[in-house]
N, CA, C and O atoms as CSV, one atom per row, in Angstrom:
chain,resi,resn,atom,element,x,y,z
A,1,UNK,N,N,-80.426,148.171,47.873
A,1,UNK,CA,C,-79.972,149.111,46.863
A,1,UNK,C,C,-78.779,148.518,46.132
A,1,UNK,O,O,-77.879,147.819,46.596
A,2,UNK,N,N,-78.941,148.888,45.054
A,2,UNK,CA,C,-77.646,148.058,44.039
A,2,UNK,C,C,-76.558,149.081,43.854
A,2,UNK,O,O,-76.755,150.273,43.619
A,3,UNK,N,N,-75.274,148.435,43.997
A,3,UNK,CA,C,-74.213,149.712,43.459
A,3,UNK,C,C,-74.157,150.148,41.977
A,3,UNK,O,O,-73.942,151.273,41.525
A,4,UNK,N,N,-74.526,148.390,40.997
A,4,UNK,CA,C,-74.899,149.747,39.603
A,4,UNK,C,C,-75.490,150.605,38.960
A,4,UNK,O,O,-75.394,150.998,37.797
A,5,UNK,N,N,-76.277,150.940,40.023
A,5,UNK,CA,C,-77.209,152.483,40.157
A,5,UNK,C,C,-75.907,153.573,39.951
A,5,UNK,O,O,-75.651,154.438,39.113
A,6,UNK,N,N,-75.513,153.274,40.660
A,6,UNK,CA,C,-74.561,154.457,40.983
A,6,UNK,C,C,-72.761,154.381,40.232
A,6,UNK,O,O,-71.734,153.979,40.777
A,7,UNK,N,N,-72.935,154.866,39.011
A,7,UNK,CA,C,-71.593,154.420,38.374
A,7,UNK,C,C,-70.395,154.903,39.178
A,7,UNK,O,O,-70.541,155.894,39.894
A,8,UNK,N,N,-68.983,154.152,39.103
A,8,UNK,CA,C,-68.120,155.007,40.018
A,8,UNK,C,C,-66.717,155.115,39.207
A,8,UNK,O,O,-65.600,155.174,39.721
A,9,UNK,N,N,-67.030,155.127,37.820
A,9,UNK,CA,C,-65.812,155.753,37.013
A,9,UNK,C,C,-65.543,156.889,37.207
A,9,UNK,O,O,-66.284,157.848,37.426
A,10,UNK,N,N,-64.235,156.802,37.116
A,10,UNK,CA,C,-63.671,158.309,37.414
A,10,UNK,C,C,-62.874,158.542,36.486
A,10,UNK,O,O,-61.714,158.247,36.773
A,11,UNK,N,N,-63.074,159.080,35.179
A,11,UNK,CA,C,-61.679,159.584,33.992
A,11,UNK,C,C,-61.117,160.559,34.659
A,11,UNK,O,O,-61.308,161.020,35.784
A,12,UNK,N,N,-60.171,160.885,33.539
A,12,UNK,CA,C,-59.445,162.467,33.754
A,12,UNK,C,C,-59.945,163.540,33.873
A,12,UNK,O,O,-59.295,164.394,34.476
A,13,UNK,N,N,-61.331,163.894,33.320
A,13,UNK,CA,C,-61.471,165.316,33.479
A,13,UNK,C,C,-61.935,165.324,34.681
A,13,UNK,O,O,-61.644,166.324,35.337
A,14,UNK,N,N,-62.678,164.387,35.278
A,14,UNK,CA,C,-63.273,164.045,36.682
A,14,UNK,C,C,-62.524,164.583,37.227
A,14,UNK,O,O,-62.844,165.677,37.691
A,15,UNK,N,N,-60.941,163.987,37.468
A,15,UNK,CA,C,-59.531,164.098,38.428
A,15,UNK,C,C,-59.204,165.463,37.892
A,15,UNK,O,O,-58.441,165.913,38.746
A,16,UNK,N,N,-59.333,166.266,37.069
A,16,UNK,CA,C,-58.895,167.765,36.312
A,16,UNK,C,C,-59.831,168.382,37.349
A,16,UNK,O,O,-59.325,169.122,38.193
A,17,UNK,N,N,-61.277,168.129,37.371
A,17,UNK,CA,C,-62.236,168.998,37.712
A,17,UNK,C,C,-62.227,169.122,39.439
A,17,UNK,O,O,-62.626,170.126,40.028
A,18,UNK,N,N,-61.624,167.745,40.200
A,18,UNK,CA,C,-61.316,167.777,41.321
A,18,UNK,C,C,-60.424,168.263,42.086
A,18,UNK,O,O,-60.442,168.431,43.305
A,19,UNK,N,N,-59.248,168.595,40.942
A,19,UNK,CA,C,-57.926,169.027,41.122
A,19,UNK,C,C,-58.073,170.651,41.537
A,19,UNK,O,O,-57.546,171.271,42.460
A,20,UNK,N,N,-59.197,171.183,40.261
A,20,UNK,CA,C,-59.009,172.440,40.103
A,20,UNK,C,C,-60.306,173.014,41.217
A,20,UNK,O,O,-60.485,174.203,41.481
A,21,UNK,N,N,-60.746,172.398,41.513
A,21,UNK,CA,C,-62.007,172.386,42.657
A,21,UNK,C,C,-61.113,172.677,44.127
A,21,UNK,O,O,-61.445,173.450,45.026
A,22,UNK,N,N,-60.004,171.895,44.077
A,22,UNK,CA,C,-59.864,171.774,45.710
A,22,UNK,C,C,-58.234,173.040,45.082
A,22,UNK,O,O,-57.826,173.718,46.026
A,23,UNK,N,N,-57.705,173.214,44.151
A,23,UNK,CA,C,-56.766,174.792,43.948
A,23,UNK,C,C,-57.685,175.816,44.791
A,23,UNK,O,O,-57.345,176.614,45.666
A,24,UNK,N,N,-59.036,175.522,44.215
A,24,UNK,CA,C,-60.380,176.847,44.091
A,24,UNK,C,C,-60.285,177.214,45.693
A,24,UNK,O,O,-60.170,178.369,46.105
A,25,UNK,N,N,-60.346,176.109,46.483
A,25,UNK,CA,C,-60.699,176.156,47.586
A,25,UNK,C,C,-60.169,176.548,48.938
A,25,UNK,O,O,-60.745,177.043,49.907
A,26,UNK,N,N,-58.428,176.058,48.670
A,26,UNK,CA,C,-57.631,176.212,48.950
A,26,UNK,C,C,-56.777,176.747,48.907
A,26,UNK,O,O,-56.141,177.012,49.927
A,27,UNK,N,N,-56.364,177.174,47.557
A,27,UNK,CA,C,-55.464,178.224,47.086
A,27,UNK,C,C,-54.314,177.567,46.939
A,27,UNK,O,O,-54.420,176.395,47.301
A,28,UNK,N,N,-52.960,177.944,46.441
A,28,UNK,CA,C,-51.686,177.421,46.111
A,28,UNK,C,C,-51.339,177.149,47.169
A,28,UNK,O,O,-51.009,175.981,47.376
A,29,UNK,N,N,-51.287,178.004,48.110
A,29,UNK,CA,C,-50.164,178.073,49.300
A,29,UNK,C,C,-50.535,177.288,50.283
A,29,UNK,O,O,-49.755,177.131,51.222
A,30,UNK,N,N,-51.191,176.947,50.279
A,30,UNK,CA,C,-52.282,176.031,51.825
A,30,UNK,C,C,-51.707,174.760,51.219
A,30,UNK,O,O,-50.801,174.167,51.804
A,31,UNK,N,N,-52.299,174.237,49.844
A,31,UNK,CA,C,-51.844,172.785,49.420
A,31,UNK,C,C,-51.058,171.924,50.335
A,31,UNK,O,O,-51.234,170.964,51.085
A,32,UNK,N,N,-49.919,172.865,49.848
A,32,UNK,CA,C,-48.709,172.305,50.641
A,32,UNK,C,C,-48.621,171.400,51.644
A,32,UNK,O,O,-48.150,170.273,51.792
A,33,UNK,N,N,-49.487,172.594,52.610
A,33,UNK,CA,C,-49.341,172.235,53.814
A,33,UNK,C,C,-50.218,170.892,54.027
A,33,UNK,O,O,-49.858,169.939,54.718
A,34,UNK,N,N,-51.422,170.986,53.314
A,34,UNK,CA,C,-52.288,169.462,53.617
A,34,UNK,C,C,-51.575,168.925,53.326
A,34,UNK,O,O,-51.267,168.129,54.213
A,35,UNK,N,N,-50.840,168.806,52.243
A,35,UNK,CA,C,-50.635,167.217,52.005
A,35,UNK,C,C,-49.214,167.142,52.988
A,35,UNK,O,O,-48.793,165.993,53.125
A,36,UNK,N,N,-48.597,167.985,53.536
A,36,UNK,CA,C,-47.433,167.493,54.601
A,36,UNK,C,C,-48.235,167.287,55.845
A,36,UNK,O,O,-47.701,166.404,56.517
A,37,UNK,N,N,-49.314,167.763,56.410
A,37,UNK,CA,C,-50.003,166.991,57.220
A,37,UNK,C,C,-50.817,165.676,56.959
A,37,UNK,O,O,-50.921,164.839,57.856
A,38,UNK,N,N,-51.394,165.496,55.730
A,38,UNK,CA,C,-51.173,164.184,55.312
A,38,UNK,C,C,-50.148,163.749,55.601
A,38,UNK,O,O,-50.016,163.481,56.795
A,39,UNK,N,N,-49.325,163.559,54.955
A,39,UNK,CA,C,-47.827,162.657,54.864
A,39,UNK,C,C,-47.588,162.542,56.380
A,39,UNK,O,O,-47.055,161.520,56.813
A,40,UNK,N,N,-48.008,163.681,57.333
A,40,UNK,CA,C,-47.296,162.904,58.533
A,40,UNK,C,C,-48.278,161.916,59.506
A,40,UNK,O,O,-48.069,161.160,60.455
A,41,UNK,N,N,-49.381,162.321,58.786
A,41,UNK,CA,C,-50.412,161.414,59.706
A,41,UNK,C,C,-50.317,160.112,59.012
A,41,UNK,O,O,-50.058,159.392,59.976
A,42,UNK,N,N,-50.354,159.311,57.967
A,42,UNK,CA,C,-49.705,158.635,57.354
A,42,UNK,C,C,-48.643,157.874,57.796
A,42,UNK,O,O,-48.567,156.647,57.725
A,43,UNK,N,N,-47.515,158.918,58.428
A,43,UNK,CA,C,-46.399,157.937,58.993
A,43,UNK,C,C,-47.032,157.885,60.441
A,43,UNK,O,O,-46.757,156.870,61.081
A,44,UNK,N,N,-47.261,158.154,60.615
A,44,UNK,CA,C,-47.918,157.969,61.927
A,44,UNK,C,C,-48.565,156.827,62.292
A,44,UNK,O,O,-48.420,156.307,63.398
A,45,UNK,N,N,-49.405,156.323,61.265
A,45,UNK,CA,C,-50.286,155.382,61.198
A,45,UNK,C,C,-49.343,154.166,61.068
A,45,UNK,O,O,-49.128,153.177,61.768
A,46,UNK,N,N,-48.719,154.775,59.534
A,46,UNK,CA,C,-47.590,152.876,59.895
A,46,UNK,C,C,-46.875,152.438,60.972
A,46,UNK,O,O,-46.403,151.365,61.347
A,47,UNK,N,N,-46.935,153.783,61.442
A,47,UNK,CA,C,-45.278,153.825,62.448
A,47,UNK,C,C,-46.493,152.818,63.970
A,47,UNK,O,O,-46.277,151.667,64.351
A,48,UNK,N,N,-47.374,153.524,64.367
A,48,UNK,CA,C,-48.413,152.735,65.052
A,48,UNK,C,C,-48.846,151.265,64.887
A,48,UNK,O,O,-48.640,150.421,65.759
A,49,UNK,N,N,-49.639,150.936,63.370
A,49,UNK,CA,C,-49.636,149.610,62.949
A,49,UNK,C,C,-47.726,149.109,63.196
A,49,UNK,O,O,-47.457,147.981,63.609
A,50,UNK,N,N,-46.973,149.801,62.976
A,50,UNK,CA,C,-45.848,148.122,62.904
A,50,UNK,C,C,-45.494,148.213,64.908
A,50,UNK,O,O,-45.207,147.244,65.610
A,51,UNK,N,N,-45.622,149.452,65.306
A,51,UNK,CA,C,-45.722,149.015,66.986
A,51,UNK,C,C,-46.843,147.859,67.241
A,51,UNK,O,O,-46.353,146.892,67.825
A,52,UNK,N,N,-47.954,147.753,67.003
A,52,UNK,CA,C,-48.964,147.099,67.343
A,52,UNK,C,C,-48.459,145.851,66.511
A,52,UNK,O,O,-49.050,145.160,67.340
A,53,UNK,N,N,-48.045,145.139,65.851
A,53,UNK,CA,C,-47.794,144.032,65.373
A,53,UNK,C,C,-46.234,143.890,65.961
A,53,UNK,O,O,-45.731,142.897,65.435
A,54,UNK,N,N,-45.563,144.361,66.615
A,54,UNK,CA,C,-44.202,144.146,67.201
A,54,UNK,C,C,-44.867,143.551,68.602
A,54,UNK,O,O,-44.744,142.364,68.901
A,55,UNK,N,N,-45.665,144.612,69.522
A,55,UNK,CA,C,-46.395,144.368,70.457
A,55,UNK,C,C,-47.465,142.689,70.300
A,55,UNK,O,O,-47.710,142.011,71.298
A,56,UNK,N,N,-47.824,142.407,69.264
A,56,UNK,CA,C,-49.244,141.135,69.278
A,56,UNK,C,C,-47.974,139.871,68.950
A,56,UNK,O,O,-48.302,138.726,69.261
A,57,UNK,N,N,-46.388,140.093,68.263
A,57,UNK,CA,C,-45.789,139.202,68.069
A,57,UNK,C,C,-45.200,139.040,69.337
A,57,UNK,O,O,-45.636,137.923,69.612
A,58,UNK,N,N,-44.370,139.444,70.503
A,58,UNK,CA,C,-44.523,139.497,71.417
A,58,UNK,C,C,-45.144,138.955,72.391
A,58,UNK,O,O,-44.601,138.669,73.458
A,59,UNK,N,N,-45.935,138.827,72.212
A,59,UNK,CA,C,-47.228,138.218,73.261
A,59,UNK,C,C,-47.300,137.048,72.905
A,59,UNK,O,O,-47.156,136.192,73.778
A,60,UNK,N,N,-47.556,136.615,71.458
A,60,UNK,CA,C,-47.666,135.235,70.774
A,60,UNK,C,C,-45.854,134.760,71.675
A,60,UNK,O,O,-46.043,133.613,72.079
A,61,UNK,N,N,-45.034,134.996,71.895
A,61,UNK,CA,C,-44.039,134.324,72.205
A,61,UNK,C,C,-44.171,133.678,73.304
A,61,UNK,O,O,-43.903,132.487,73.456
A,62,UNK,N,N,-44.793,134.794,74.530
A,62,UNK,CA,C,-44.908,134.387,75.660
A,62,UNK,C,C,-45.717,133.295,76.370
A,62,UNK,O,O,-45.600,133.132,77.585
């Protein structure tokens, strides 16, 4: 299967229509909160990746 079957532009009204899709869904007040549970899973992740590369540099010493 070819990917230019399947176009994957995305303009603005796309990002308007997605925006106002996930308001629809969610409502004002919830937002919030995803994206601060985003944001902390996020740090979470770096905060993990730079343990795991502190931890593999480490080892390379020994």
């Amino acid at each position: 299967m070819s990917l230019s079957i399947i176009p994957l532009w995305i303009g603005w009204p796309q990002v308007v229509l997605i925006a106002v899709v996930v308001l629809l869904l969610f409502g004002g007040k919830k937002i919030p909160e995803l994206m601060k549970g985003l944001g902390s899973g996020l740090k979470e992740f770096k905060d993990a990746s730079k343990e795991n590369d502190s931890t593999s540099k480490a080892k390379e010493k020994e």
